[in-house]
C-alpha positions in Angstrom: -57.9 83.1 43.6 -57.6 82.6 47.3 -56.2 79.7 47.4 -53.5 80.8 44.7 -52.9 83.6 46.7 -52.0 81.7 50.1 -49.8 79.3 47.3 -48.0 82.2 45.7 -47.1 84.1 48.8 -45.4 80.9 50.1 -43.7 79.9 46.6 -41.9 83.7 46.4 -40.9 84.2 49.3 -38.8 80.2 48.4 -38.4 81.6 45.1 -36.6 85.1 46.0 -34.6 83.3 49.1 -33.2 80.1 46.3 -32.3 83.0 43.6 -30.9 85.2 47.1 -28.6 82.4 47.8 -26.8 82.7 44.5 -25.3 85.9 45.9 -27.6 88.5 44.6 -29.6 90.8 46.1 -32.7 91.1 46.7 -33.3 93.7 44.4 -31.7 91.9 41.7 -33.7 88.3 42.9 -37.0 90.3 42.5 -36.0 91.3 39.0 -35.0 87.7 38.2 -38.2 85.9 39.7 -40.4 88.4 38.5 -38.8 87.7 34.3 -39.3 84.0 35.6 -42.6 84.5 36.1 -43.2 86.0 32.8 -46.5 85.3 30.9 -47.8 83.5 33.8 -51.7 83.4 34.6 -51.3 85.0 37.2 -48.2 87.3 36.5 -50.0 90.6 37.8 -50.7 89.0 41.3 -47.6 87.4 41.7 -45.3 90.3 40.5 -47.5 92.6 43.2 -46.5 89.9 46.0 -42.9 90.2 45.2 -43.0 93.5 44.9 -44.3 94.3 48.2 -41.8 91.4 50.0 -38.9 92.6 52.3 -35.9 91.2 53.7 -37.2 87.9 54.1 -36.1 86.6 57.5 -36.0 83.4 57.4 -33.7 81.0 55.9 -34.8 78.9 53.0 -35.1 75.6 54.3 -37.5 77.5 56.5 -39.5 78.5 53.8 -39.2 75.3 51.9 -41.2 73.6 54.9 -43.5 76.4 54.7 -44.2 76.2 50.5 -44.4 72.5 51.0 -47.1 72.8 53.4 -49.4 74.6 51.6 -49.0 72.3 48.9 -49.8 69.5 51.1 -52.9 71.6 52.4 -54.3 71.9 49.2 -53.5 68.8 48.0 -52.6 67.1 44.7 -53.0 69.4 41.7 -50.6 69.6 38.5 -50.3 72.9 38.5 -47.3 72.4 40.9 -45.2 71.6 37.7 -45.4 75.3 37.1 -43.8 76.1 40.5 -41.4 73.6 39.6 -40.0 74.6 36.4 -39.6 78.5 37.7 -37.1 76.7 40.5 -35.7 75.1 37.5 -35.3 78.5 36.0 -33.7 80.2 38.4 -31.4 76.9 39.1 -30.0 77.6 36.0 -28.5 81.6 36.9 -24.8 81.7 37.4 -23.8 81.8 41.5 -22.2 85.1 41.7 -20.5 83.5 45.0 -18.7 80.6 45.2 -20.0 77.3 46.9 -23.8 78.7 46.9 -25.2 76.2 43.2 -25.5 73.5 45.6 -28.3 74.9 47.8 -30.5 75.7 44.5 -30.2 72.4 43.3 -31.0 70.9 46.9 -33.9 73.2 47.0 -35.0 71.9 43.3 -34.7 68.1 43.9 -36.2 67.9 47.3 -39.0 70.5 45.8 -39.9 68.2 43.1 -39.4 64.5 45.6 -41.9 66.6 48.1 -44.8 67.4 44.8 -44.4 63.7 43.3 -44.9 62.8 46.9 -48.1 64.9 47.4 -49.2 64.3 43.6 -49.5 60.2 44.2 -52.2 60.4 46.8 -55.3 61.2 44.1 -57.8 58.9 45.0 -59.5 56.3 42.7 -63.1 57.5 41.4 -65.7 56.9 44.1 -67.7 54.0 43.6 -71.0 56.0 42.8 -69.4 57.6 40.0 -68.2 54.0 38.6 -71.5 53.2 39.4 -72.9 56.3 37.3 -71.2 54.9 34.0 -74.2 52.7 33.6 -75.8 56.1 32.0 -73.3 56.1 29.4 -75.7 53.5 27.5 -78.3 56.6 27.9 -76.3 59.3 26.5 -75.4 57.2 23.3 -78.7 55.8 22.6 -80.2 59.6 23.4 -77.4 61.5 20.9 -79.1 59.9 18.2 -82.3 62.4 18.4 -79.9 65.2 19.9 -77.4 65.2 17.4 -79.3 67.2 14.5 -80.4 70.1 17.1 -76.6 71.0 18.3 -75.3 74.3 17.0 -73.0 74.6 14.6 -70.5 77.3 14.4 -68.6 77.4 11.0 -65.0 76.4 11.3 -61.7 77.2 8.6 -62.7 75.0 5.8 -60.8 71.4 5.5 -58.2 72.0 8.4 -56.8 68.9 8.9 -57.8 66.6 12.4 -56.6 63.5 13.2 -59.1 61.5 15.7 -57.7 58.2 18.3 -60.2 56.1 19.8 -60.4 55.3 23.5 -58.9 52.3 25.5 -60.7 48.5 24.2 -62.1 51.1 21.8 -61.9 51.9 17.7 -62.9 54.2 14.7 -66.7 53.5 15.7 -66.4 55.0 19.4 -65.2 58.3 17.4 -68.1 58.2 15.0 -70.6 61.5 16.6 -67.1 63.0 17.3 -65.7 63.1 13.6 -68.9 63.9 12.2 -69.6 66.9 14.2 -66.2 68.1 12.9 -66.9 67.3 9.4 -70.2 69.1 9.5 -68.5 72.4 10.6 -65.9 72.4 8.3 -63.1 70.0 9.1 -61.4 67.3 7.5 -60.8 64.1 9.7 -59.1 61.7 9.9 -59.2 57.9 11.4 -56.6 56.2 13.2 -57.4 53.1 11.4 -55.2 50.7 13.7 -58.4 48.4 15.2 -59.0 48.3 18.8 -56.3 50.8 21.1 -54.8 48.3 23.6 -52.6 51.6 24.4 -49.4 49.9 23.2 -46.5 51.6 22.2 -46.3 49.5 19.1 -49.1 52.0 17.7 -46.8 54.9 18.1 -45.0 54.2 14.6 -47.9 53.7 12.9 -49.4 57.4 14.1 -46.9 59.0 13.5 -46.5 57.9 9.7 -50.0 58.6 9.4 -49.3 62.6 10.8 -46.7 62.7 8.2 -49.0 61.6 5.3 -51.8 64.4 6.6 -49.1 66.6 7.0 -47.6 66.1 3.4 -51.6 66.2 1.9 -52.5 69.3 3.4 -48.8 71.4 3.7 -50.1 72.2 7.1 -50.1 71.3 10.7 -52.2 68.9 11.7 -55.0 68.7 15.1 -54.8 66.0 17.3 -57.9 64.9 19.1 -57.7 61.8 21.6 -60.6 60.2 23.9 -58.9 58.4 27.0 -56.5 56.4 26.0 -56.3 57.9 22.6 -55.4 61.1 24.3 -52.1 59.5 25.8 -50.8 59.1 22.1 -51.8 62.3 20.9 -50.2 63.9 23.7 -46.7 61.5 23.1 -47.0 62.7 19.3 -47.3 66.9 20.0 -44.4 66.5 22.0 -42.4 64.8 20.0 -43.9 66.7 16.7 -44.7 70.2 17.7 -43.4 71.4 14.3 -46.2 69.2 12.5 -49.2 69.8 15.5 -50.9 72.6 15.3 -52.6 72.0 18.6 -53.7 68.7 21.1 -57.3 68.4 22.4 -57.5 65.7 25.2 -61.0 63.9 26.4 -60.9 62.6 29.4 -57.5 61.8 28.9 -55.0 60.8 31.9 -52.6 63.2 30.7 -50.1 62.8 33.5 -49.6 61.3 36.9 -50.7 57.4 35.2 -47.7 55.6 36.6 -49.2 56.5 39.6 -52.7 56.5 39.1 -55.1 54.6 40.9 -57.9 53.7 38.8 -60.1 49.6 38.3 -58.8 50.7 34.6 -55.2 50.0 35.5 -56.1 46.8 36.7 -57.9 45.8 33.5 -55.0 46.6 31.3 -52.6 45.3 33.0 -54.5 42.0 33.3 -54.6 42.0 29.6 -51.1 42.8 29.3 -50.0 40.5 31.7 -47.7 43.1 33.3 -48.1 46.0 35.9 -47.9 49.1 34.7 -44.7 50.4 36.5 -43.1 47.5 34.2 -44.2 49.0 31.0 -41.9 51.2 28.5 -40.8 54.2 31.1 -39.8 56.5 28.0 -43.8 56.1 26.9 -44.7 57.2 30.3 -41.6 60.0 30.8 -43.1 61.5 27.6 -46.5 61.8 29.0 -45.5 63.9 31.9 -43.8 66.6 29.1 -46.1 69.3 28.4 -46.0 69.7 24.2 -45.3 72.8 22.8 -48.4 73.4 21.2 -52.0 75.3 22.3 -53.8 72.5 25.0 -57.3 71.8 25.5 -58.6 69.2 28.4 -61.8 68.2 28.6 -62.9 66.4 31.9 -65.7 65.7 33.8 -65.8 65.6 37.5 -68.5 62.2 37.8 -65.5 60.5 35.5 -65.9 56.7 37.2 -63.2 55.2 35.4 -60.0 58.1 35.6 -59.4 60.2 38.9 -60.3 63.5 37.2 -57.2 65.6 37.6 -55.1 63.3 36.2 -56.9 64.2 32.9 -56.1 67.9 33.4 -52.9 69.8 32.3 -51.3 72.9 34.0 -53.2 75.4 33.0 -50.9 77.9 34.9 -47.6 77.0 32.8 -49.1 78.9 29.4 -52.3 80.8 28.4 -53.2 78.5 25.7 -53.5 75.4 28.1 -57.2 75.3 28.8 -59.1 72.3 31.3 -63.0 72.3 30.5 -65.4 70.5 32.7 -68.3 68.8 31.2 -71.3 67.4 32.4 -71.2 63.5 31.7 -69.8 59.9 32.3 -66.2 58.7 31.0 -67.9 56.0 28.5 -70.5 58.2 27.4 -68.0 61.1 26.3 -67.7 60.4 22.8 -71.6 60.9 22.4 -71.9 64.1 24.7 -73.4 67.7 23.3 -71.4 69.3 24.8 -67.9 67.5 24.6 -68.9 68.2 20.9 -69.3 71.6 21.2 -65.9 72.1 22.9 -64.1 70.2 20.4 -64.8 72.3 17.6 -64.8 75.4 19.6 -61.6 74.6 20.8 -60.1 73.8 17.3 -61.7 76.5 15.4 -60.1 79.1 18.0 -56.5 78.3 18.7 -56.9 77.9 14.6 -58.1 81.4 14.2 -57.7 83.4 17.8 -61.3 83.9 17.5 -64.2 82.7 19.5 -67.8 82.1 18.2 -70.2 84.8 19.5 -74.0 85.2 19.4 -77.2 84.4 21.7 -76.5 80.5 20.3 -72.9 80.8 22.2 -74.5 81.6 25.1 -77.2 79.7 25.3 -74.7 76.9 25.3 -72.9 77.9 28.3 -75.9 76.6 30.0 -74.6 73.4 29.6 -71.2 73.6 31.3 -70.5 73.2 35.1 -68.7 76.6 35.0 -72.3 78.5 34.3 -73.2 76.8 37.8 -70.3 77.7 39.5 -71.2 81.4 39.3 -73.1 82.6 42.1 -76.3 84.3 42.1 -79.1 85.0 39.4 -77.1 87.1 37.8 -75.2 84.7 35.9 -78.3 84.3 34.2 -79.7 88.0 33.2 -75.3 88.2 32.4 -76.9 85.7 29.5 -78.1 88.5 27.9 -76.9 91.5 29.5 -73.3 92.4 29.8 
């Protein structure tokens, strides 16, 4: 929360200067940033910030420097998107004085050159954790004996998923995946196209599928995608929200891959014979849009194939945009306890608003990197004792 402090202070005091400079007061520019900010994460702090601001002295190029920064201090993160499209918000509110929409839309463009600047320098996974894929063949071979013992929390009965397989993968890399879903009460689906090459050729395909699930059932439909898989489902919520009821991404590079620096990238575009920045830009402009529907991203930190935050969405843009760390390798994520678990949590609760509860629930918390995070041996006796 510190650092989103130090960010938020900076961002404002941009924020209330660029909405000043359309010729309103500052007053009036706290009311409007503050309704910008609405339904934000972190609304409370940020209204308290703004509220306690003054006169700001300084002129907003000034404070632009400033903003940027901190953002370069604290390096890439996707989250900036959300600081983006409040400038974009206020961008859009009529210039009470003439000759000022020009310094807004300066602001705006240089603002988002200065992120996409900052957002290409994610590193390429480390080679120890491309080296650490080799347990992948573990945690497949080992899921096999695990499998019967995971908990299963009963889900709405027959709710409709739709599963895509991972990059040089197919149906079978799905297989623990679906049938965990099936046991607790879903009904899956296959994408039934062979091996994803992540072509855009798929895209028709998928979607006529959606529509047949969507006609069977007479309701919205989940979309589930490992890796590559996820890029699809993510293209399809966006340009179906009124047919997704919600996208769950694993390890999914859900923005940022035109950029992204990964041995991955290399591989595919050695199939393709083509780099990536020569591939369809309206596949890869779509990937960057956030759909309009309740996001879960699972990721794992010791990914060796995907820098990690690409494969996490801005969690500050909307409360139902969730990132979930797990414990495991990229290959190995489609036969992992608790990327299982999540899954069918995450379905079952942006389906009913309702979380699974009991000793079992927290039992499996154990199992997640944000258990560890907490500090102390409290966060164990909290197991128990609220």
């Amino acid at each position: 929360m510190e650092n989103n402090k130090t960010l938020y202070t900076s961002f404002t005091k941009l924020a209330l200067k660029v909405a000043m400079s359309k010729g309103i007061t500052l007053k009036k520019a706290k009311e409007i940033v503050i309704q910008k900010f609405e339904l934000h994460p972190f609304e409370k702090m940020i209204v308290g910030l703004i509220d306690s601001k003054k006169l700001i002295r300084k002129d907003v190029d000034s404070l632009l420097k400033d903003c940027i920064s901190v953002c370069e201090d604290f390096g890439p993160d996707r989250d900036y998107v959300t600081l983006i499209i409040v400038l974009e918000r206020i961008d859009k509110i009529k210039a009470t004085k003439k000759g000022t929409d020009t310094i807004s839309a300066r602001i705006l463009l240089t603002f988002k050159n200065q992120i996409d600047n900052i957002n290409t320098k994610i590193d390429a996974p480390p080679l120890f954790n491309a080296l650490l894929e080799t347990r992948s063949a573990i945690e497949w071979v080992t899921m096999f004996g695990i499998y019967p013992f995971i908990p299963k929390h009963k889900a709405s009965k027959n709710k409709p998923v739709l599963l895509m397989p991972p990059y040089l993968g197919n149906d079978v890399s799905t297989t623990f995946v679906r049938n965990y879903l099936k046991s607790v009460g879903f009904k899956t689906y296959k994408w039934e196209l062979g091996v994803n090459m992540i072509n855009s050729k798929y895209l028709p395909k998928l979607i006529e599928k959606l529509d047949e699930i969507f006609e069977k059932h007479q309701e919205k439909v989940s979309l589930v995608g490992w890796s590559g898989g996820g890029i699809f489902a993510k293209i399809i919520a966006n340009r179906y929200p009124d047919k997704v009821e919600q996208l769950i991404t694993i390890g999914s590079p859900v923005w940022g891959v035109k950029n992204m620096k990964t041995p991955l990238v290399r591989m595919l575009e050695f199939l393709r014979g083509k780099t990536l920045r020569a591939r369809n830009d309206k596949f890869i402009h779509e990937l960057e849009e956030i759909p309009n529907v309740p996001v879960t991203c699972i990721y794992t930190k010791t990914d060796g194939l995907l820098p990690w935050k690409h494969c996490m969405e801005a969690e500050t843009l909307r409360s139902d945009i969730k990132n979930i760390e797990v414990f495991g390798s990229h290959c190995g994520m489609g036969a992992n306890a608790s990327v299982l678990l999540t899954v069918a949590n995450s379905l079952n609760k942006n389906i009913t608003g309702k979380e699974p509860k009991g000793i079992i629930t927290k039992v499996e918390s154990l199992f997640f990197p944000k258990f560890w995070e907490q500090k102390g041996v409290s966060k164990f006796t909290n197991l128990f004792f609220n």
